[in-house]
C-alpha positions in Angstrom: 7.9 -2.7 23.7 8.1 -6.4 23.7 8.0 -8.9 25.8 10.9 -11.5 25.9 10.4 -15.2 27.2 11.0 -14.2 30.4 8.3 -11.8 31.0 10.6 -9.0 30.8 9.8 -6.2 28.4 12.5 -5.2 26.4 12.7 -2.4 23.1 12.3 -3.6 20.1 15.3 -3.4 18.2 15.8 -0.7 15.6 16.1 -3.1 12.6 12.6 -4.9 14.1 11.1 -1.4 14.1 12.2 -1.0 10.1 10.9 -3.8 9.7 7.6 -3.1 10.8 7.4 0.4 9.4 8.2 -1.4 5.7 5.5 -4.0 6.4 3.2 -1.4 7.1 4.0 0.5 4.0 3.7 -2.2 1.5 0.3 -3.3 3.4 -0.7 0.4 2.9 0.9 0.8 -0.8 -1.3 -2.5 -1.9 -4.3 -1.2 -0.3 -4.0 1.8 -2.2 -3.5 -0.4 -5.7 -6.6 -2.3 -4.9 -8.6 0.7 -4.9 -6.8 2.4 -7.7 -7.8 -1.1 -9.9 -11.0 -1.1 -8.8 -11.5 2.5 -9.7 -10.5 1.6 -13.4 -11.9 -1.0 -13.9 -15.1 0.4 -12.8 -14.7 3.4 -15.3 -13.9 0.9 -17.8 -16.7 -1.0 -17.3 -18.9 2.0 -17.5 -17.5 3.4 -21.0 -17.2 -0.1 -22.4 -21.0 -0.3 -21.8 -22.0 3.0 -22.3 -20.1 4.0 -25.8 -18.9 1.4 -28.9 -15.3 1.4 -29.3 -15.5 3.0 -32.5 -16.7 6.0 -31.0 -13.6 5.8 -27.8 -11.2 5.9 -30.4 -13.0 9.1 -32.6 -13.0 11.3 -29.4 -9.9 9.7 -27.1 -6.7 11.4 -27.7 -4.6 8.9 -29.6 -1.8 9.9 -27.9 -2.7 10.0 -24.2 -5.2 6.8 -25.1 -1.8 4.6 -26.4 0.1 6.1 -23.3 -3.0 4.7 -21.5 -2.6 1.1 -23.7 1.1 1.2 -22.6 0.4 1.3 -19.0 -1.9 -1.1 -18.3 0.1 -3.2 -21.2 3.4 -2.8 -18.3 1.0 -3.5 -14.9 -0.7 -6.4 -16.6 3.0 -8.1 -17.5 3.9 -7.3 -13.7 0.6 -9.0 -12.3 1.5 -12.1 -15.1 4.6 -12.2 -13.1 3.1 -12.6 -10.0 0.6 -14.6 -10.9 3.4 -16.9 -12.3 5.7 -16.9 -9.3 2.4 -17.9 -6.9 2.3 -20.9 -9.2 5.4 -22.0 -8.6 5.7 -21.3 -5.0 2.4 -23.3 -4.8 3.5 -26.4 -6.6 6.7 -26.7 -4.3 
């Protein structure tokens, strides 16, 4: 419930409720992408440091490691695009 100007409360509105259930979700989805990017690029860290890359690609699968490549290849484009767009909405 919400309360209007005049100290009334009133129900939100179905399309206020959607609203908040979507913010919710992307606040939740992004949460969960933080993590998930922290997570890799802790293991990352930990097998750039702990093995040369000559030996990664002796023992990786090629396949599932240029699968891997591809991937973070696609997110990285997607985070130059937002990176990008805050630019711009930051020089306006």
């Amino acid at each position: 419930m919400a309360w209007s100007g005049e100290n009334v409360m009133k129900k939100p509105s179905a399309d206020e409720r959607l609203i908040r259930v979507e913010e919710i979700r992307a606040i939740a989805d992004l949460r969960i992408m933080h993590s998930k990017i922290n997570e890799l690029y802790q293991v990352v860290s930990v097998l750039k440091r702990r093995h040369p890359e000559m030996a990664i690609r002796e023992y990786a699968d090629q396949r599932m490691l240029d699968d891997d490549i591809k991937r973070v290849d696609e997110i990285y484009l997607w985070f130059i695009g937002l990176k990008e767009e805050g630019l711009k909405l930051r020089k306006k």
